[in-house]
N, C-alpha and C positions, 0 to 999 in steps of 0.2 A: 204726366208721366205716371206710369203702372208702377208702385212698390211691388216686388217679391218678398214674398216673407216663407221663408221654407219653416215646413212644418218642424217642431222641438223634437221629432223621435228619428227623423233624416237627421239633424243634427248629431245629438246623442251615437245615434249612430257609428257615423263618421269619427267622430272622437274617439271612440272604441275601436273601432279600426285603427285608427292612426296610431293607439296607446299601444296596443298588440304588436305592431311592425316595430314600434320602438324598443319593448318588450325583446320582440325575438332578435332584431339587431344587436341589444346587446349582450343577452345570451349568446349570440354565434361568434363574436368579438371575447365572449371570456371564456369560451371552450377552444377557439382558435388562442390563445394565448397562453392557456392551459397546455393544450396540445405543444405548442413551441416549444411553450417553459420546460417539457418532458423531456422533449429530442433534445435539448440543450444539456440538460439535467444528464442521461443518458450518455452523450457524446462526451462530456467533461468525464464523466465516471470511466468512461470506459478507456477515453485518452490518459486520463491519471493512473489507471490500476494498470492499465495493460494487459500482462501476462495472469496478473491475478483476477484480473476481472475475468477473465478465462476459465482461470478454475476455478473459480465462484460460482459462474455459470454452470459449469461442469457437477457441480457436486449438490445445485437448488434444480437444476432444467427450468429456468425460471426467471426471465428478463427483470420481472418487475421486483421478483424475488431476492436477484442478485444486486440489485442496484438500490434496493431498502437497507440490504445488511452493509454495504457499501457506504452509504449516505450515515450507517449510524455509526459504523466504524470510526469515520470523519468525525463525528458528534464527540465520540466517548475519547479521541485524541486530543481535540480541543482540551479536554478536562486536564489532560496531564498535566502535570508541572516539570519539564524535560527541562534542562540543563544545559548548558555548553562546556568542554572542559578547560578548564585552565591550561596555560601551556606546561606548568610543571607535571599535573596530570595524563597529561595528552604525551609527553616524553617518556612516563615512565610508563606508561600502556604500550607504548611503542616500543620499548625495549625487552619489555616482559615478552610480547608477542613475538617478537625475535627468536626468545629463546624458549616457547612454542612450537615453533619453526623448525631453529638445530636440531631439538629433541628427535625430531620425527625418523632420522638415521637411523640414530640407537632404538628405537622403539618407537615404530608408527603406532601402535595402540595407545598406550598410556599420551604419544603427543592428540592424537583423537578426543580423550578424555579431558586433555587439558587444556583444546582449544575448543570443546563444548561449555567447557565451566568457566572460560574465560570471556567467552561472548555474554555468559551472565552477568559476571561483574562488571562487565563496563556497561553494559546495557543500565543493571541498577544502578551504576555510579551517572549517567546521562536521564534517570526519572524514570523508568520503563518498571513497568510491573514483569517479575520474573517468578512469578510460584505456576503458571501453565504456560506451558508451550505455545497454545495455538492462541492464547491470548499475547504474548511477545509477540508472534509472528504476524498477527493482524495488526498490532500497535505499530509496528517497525513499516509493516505496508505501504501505512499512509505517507511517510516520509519517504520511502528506500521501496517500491512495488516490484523493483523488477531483481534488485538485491535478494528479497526474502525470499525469494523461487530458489536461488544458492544455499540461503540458510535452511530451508527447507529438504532440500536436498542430504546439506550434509547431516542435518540431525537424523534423517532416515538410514544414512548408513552408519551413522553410529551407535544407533538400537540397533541394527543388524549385526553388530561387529559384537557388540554386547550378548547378542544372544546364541550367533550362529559363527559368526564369524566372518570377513570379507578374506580379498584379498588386500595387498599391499597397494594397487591402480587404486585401488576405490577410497583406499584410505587415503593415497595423496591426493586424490578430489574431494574427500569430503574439507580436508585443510585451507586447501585449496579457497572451497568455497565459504568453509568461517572466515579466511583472510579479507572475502571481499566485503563481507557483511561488517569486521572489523576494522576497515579502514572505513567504510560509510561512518560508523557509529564516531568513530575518531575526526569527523569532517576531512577526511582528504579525498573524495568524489569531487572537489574544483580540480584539486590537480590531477585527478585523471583526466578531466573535461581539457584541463590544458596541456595535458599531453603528456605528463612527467609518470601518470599510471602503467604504464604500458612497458616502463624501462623497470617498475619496481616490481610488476606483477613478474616480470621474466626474472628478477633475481629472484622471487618467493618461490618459481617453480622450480629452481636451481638448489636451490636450499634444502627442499622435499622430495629430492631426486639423490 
């Protein structure tokens, strides 16, 4: 019987072939799972923010841009030390807002002013940092994303009111829209969810009417 003995540099060879395909197999296994990891990353961000991932976009023009300040957003929430409130808290936030509310007859202005100031104090009684704006409103985001579009809202027209002045519409929407931001922050977004929102949002527009 004829032994084969293949030369040591055909060997070598081949083993360096083999090492290379193994090489680039798993390189292409962890750019494909990179790749995934992104679209997933991306998809979540974009299903959680929603409407503010919109304007995020809007204001970076910039996929990757918006979904880093997004992702850090998420980061610097984590940090918080947020709150729940007690039910005695939670009752008398709810009665104060009330009378929020009534005010708005006698003087939609001053109630404007006093349902801006009172979305601060609960917000700092619930952990939120409140000395800027657009810091609130990204904090509030990550909990309430499609709420802070409301709150956003109405603080623009009440720098407008402050400066130039609105009408009286704009002033019962801006209420309006502290009221929805006000019942998030107060946990009753379950009972909208279950259906008792929609009876209290119609007497809040009854109230500012």
């Amino acid at each position: 019987m004829t032994n084969i003995v293949r030369a040591p540099g055909l060997m070598d060879t081949t083993l360096i072939v083999v090492i290379i395909v193994i090489v680039v197999v798993l390189i292409g296994i962890g750019v494909a799972a990179y790749l995934v990891g992104n679209r997933r990353r991306s998809a979540r961000l974009r299903e959680h923010f929603g409407p503010e991932y919109d304007r995020t976009l809007a204001e970076t023009d910039d996929p990757k841009e918006t979904e880093r300040h997004l992702a850090e957003r998420e980061k610097r929430h984590r940090s918080l030390e947020l709150r729940h409130l007690d039910d005695r808290e939670r009752a008398e936030f709810q009665d104060r807002w009330l009378g929020v509310q009534s005010g708005f007859v006698d003087d939609p202005d001053r109630a404007v002013e006093r349902a801006d100031s009172f979305v601060d104090e609960v917000m700092a009684a619930r952990g939120y940092p409140v000395a800027d704006f657009e810091r609130q409103a990204e904090d509030v985001s990550v909990d309430h994303p499609v709420v802070v579009q409301r709150y956003r809202e109405a603080r623009a027209i009440s720098q407008r009111n402050a400066s130039d002045g609105v009408d009286t519409e704009e002033l019962r929407r801006a209420v309006t829209s502290y009221r929805s931001l006000v019942e998030a922050l107060l946990d009753e977004s379950d009972d909208r969810r279950n259906g008792n929102g929609r009876e209290r949002g119609s007497r809040t527009e009854e109230t500012t009417r």
